[in-house]
C-alpha positions in Angstrom: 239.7 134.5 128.5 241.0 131.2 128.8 239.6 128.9 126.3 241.1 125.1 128.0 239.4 126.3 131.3 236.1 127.4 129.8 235.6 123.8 127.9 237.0 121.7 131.1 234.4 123.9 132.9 231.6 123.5 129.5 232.5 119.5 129.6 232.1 119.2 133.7 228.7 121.2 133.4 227.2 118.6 130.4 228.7 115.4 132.7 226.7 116.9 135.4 223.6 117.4 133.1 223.8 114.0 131.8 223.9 112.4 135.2 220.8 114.3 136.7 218.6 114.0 133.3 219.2 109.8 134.2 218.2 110.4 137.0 215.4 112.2 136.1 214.3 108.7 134.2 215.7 110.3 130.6 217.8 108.3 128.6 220.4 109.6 126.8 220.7 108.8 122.9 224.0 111.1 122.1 225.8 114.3 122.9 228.0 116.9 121.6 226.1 115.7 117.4 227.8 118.4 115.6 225.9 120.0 112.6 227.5 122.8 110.3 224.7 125.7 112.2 225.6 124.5 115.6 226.2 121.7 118.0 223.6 119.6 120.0 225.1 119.1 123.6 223.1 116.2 124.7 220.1 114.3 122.9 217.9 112.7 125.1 214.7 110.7 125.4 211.7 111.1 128.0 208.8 108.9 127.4 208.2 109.3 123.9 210.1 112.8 123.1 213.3 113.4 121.8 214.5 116.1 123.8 217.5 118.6 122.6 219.2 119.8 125.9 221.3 123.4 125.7 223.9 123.0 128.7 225.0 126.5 129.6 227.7 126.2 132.6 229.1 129.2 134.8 231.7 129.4 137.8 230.3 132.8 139.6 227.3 135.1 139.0 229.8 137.2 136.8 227.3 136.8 133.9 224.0 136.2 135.5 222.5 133.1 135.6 223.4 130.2 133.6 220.2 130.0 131.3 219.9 133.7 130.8 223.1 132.9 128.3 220.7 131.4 125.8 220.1 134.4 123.5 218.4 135.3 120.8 220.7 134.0 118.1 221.2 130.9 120.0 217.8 130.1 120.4 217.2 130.4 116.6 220.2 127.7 115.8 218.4 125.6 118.5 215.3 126.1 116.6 217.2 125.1 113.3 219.0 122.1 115.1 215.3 120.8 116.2 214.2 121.0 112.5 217.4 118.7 111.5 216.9 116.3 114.6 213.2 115.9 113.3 214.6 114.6 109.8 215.7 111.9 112.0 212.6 111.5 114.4 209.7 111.9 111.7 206.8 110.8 114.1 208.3 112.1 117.9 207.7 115.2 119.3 210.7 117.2 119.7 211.0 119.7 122.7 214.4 122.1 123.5 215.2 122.3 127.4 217.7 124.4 128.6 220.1 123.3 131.5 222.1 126.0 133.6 224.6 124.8 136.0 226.3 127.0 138.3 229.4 125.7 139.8 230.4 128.9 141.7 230.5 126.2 145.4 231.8 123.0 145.5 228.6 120.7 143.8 227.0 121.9 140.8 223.5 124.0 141.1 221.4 122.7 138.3 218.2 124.4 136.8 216.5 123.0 134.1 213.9 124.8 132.1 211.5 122.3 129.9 210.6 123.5 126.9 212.8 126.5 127.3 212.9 127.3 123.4 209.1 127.0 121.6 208.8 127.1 117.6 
């Protein structure tokens, strides 16, 4: 596996993401906020929620689709991650989306599940 292609590939899929969630009307407050449980790939804003976005990216349907990636264990540190972001946003609601982009052509395929994560 090589590691420098998966992040060039990981970084291209959260540029993507960031570009359609603006244009979606979400505004972006940070990304890749780095906790010692796990990272946060993009923080974003829609109306009044703080929204913690999981970018999973994929070049082929080797591994199924892109949002299926999201596991069990990774859904608990997203969980965890939503409890430290809410330290920060006391009186917002807080919601977990997960973004799959599938790069197998030549433009990204993006799929974004709202509320993706519940607890």
């Amino acid at each position: 596996m090589d590691k420098t292609k998966n992040k060039k590939t990981g970084n291209a899929g959260e540029e993507a993401v960031a570009r359609y969630l603006e244009s979606k009307g979400y505004k972006i407050l940070d990304r890749n906020i780095n906790f010692p449980f796990g990272e946060i790939d993009i923080l974003a804003e829609q109306r009044k929620t703080i929204v913690i976005v999981e970018v999973k990216t994929v070049r082929g349907g080797g591994f199924g689709q892109a949002v299926d990636l999201v596991r069990y264990a990774k859904q608990n540190k997203l969980k965890l991650l939503a409890r430290a972001i809410s330290q920060k946003y006391p009186s917002r609601a807080i919601r977990i989306d997960v973004v799959g982009v599938d790069w197998s052509g030549n433009e990204p395929k993006i799929e974004h599940i709202e509320s993706a994560v519940e607890g």
